[in-house]
DSSP file (Angstrom, degrees, kcal/mol; ACC not computed):
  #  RESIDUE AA STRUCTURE BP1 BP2  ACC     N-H-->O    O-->H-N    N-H-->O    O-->H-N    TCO  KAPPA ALPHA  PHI   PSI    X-CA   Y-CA   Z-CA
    1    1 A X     >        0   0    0      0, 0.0     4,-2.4     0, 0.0     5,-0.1   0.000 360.0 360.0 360.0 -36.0    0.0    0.0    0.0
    2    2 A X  H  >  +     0   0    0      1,-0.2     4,-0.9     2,-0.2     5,-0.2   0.526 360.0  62.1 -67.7 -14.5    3.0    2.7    0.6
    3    3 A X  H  > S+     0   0    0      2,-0.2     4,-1.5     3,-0.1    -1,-0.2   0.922 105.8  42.8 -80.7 -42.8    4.1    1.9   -2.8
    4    4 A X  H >> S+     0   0    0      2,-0.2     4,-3.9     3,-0.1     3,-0.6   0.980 114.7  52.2 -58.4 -63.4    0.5    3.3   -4.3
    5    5 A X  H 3X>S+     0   0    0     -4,-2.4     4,-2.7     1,-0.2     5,-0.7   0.929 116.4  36.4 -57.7 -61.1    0.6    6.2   -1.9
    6    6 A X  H 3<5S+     0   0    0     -4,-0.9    -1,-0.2     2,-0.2    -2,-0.2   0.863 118.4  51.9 -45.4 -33.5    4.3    7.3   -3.1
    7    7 A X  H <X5S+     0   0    0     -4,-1.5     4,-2.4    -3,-0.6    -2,-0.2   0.974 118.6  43.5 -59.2 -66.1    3.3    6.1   -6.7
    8    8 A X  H  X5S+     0   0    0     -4,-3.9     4,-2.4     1,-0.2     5,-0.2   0.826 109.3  49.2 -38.9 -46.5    0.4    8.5   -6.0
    9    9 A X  H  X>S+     0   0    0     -4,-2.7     4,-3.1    -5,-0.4     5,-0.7   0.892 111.4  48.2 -60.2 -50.6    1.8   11.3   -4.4
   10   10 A X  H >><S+     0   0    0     -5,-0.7     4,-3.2     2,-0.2     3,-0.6   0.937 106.3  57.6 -65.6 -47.6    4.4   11.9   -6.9
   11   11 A X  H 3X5S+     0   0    0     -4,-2.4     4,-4.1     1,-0.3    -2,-0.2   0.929 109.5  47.5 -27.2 -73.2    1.9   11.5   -9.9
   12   12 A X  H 3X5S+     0   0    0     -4,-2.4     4,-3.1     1,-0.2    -1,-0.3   0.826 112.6  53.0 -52.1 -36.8   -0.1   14.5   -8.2
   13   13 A X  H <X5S+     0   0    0     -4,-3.1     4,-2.0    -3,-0.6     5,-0.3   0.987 112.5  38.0 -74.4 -53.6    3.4   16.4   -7.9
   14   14 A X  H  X<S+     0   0    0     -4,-3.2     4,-1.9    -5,-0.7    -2,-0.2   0.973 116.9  56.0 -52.4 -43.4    4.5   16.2  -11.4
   15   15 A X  H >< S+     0   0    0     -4,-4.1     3,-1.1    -5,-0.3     4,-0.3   0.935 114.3  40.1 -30.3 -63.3    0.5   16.8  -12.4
   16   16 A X  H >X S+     0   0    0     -4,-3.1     3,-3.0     1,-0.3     4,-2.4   0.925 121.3  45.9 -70.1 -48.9    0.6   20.3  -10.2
   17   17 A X  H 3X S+     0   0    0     -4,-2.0     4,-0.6     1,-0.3    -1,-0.3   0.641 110.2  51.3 -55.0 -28.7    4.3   21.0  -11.7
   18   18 A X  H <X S+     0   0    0     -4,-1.9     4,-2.8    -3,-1.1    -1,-0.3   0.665 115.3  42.4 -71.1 -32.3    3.1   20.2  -15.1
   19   19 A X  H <> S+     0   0    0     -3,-3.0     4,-2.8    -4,-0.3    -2,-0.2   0.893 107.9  63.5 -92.3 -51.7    0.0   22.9  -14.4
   20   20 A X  H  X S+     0   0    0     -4,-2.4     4,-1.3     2,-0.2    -1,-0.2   0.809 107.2  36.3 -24.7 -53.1    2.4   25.1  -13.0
   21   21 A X  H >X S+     0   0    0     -4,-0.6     4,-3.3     1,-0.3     3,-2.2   0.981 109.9  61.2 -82.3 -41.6    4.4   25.6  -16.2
   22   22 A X  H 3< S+     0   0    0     -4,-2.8     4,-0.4     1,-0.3    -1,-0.3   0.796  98.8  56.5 -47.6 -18.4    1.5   25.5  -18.2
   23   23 A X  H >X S+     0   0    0     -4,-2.8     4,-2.3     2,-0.2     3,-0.7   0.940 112.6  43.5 -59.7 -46.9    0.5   28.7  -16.1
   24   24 A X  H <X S+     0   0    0     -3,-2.2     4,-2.8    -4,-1.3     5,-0.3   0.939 111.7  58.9 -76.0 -36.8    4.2   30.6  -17.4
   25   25 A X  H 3< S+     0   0    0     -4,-3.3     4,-0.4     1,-0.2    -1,-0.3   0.722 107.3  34.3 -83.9   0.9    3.4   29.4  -20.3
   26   26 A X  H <> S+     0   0    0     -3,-0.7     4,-2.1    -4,-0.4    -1,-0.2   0.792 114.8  58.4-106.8 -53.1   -0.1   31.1  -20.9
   27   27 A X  H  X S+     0   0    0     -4,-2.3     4,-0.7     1,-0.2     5,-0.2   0.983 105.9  54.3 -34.6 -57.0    1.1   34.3  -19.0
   28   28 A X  H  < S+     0   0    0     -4,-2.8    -1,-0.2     1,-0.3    -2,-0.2   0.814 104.4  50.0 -50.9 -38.7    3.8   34.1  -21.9
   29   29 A X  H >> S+     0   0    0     -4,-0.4     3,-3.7    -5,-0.3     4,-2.0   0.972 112.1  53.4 -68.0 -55.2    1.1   34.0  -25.0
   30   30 A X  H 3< S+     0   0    0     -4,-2.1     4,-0.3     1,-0.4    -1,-0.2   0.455 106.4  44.6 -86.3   3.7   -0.5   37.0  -23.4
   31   31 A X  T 3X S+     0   0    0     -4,-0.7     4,-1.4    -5,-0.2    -1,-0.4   0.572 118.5  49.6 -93.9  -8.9    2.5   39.2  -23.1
   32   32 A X  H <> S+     0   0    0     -3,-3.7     4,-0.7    -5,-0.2    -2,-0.3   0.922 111.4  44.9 -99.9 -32.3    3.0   38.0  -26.6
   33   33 A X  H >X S+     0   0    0     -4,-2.0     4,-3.2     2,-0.3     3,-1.4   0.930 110.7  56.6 -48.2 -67.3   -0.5   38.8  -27.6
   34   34 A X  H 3> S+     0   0    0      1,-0.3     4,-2.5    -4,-0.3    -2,-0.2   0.982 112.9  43.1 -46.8 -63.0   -0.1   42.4  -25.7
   35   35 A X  H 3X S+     0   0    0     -4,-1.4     4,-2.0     1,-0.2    -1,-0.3   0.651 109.1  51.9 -71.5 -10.6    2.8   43.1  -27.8
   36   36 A X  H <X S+     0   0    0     -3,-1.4     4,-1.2    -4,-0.7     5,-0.3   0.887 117.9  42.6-119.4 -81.0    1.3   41.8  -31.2
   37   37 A X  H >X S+     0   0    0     -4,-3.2     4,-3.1     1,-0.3     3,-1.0   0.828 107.6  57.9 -37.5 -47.1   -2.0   44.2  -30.4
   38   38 A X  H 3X S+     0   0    0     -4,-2.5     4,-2.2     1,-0.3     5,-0.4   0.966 112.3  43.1 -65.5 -43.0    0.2   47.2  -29.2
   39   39 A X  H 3X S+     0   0    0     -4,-2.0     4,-0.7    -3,-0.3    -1,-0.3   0.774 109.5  60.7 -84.1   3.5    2.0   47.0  -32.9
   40   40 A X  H XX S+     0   0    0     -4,-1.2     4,-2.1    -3,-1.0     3,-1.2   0.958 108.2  41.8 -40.1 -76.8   -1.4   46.6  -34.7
   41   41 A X  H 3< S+     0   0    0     -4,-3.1     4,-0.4    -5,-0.3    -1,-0.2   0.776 110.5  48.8 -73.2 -12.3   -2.5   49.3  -33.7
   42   42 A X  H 3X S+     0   0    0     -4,-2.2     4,-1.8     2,-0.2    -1,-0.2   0.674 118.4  50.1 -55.2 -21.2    0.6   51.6  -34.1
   43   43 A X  H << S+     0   0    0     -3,-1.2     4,-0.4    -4,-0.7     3,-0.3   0.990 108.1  58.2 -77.5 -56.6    0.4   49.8  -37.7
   44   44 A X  T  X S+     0   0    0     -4,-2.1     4,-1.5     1,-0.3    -1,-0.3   0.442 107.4  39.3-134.3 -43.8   -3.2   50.9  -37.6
   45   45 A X  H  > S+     0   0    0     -4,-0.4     4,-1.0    -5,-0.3    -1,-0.3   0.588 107.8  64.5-122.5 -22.3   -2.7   54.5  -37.2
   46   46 A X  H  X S+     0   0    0     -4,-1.8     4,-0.9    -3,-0.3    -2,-0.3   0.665 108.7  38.7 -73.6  -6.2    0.2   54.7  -39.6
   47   47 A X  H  > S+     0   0    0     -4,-0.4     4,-2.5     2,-0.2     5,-0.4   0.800 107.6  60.2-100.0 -42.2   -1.7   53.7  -42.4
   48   48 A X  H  X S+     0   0    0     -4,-1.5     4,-1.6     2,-0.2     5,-0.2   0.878 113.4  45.2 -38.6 -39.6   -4.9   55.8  -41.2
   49   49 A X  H  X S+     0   0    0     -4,-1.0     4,-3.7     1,-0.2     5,-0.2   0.938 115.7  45.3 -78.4 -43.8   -2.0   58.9  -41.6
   50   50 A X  H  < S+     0   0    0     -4,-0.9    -2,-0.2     1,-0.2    -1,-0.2   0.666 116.4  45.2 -72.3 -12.6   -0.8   57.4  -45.2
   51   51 A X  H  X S+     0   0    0     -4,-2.5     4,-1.5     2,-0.2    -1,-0.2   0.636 113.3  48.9 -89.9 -40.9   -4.6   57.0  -46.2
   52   52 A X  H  X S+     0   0    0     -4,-1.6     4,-1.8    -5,-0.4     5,-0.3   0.938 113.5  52.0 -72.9 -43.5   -5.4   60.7  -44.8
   53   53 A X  H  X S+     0   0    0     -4,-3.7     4,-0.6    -5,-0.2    -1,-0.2   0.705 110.8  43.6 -76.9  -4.7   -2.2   62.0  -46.9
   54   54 A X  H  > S+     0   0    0     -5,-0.2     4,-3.0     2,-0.2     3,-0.5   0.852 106.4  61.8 -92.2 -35.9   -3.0   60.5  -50.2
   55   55 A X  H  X S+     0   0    0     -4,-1.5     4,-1.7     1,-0.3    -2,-0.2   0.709 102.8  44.2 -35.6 -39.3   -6.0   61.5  -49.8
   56   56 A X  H  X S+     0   0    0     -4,-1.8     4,-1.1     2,-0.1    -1,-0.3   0.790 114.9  55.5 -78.0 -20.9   -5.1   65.1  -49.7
   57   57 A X  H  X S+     0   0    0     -4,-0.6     4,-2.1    -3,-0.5    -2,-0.2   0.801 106.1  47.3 -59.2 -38.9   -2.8   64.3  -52.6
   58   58 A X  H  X S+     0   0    0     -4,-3.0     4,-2.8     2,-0.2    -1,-0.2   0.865 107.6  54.8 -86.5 -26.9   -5.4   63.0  -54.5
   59   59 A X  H  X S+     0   0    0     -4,-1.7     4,-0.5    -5,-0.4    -2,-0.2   0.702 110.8  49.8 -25.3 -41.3   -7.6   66.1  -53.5
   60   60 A X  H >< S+     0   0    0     -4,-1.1     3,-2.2     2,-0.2     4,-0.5   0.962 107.3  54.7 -96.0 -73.4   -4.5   68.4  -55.0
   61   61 A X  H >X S+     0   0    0     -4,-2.1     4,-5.4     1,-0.3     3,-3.2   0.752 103.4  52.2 -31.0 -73.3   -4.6   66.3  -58.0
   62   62 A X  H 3< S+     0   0    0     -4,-2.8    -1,-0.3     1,-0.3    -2,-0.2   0.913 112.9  48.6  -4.9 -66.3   -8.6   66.9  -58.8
   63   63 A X  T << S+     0   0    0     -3,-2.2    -1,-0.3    -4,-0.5    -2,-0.2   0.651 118.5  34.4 -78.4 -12.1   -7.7   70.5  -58.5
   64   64 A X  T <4 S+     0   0    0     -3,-3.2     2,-0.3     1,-0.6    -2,-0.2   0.596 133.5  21.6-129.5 -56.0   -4.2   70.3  -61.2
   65   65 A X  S  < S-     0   0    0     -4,-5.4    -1,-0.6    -5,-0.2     2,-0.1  -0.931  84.6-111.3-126.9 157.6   -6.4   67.2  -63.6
   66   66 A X        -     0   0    0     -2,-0.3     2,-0.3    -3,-0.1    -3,-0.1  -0.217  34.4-167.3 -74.6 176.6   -9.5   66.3  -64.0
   67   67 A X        -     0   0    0     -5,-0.1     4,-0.3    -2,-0.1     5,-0.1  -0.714  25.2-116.5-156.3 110.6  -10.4   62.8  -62.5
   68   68 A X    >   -     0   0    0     -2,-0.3     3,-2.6     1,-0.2     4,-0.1   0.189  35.0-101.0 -60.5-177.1  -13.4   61.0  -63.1
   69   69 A X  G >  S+     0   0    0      1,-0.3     3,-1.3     2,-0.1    -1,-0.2   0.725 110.2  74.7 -69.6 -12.9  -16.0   60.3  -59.9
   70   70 A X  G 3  S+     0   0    0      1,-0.2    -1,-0.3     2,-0.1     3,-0.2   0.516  84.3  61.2 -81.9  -9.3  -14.9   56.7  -59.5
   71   71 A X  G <  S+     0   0    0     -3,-2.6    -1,-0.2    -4,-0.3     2,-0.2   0.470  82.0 104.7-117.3  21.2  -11.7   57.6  -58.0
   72   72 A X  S <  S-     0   0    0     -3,-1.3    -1,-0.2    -4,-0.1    -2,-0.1  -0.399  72.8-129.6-168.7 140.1  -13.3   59.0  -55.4
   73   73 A X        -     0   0    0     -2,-0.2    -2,-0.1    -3,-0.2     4,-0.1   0.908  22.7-177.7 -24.6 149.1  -13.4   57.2  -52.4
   74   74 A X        +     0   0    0      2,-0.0     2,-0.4     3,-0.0    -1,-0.1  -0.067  47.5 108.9-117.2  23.8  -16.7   56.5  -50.4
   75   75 A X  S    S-     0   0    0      1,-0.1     2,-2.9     4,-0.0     3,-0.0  -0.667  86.1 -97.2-113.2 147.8  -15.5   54.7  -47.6
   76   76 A X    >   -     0   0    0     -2,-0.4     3,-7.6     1,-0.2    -1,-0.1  -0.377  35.6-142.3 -78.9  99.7  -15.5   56.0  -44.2
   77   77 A X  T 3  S+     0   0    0     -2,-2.9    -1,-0.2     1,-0.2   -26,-0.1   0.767  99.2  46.6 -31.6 -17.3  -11.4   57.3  -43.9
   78   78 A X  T 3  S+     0   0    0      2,-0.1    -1,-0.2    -3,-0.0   -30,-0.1   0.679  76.7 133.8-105.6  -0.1  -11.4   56.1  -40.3
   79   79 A X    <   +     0   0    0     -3,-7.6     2,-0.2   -31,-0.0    -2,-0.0   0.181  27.5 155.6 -66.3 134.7  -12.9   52.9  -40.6
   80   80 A X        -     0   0    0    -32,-0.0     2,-0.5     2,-0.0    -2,-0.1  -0.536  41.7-109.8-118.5-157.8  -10.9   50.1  -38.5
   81   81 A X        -     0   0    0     -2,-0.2     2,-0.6     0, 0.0    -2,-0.0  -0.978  38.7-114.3-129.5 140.3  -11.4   46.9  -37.0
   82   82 A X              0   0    0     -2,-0.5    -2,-0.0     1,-0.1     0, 0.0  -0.660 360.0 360.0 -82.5 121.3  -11.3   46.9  -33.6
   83   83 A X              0   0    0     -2,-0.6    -1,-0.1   -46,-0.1   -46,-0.1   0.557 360.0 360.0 -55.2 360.0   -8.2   44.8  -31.9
């Protein structure tokens, strides 16, 4: 019977050691996660600035050639997806 209970016991310690890492290791995805959103959205708001400056570009252009109605845009300039 001490042979079960030691078998046992140590099963249940490697289990909780086993849950244990999986714990760092889930922390770890979500720092990786955090970091992977934070550059999305820096990515996110540099293209929103390169989309606002052609936009005036293409404005300037209008005004220098004419440009038929199709090339321009109907879409809402801010639209994102939310992270």
């Amino acid at each position: 019977m001490p042979d079960k209970c030691t078998h046992a016991n140590m099963v249940i310690a490697n289990t909780m050691t086993e849950i244990e890492s999986a714990f760092y290791d889930i922390e770890s995805i979500k720092n990786d996660i955090r970091e992977i959103q934070y550059d999305l959205s820096s990515l996110d708001k540099k293209l929103h600035e390169i989309t606002g400056r052609l936009r005036e570009i293409q404005a300037s252009l209008g005004q220098i050639c004419p440009l038929p109605d199709s090339f321009s845009s109907r879409e809402d300039p801010h639209k994102s997806v939310p992270l």
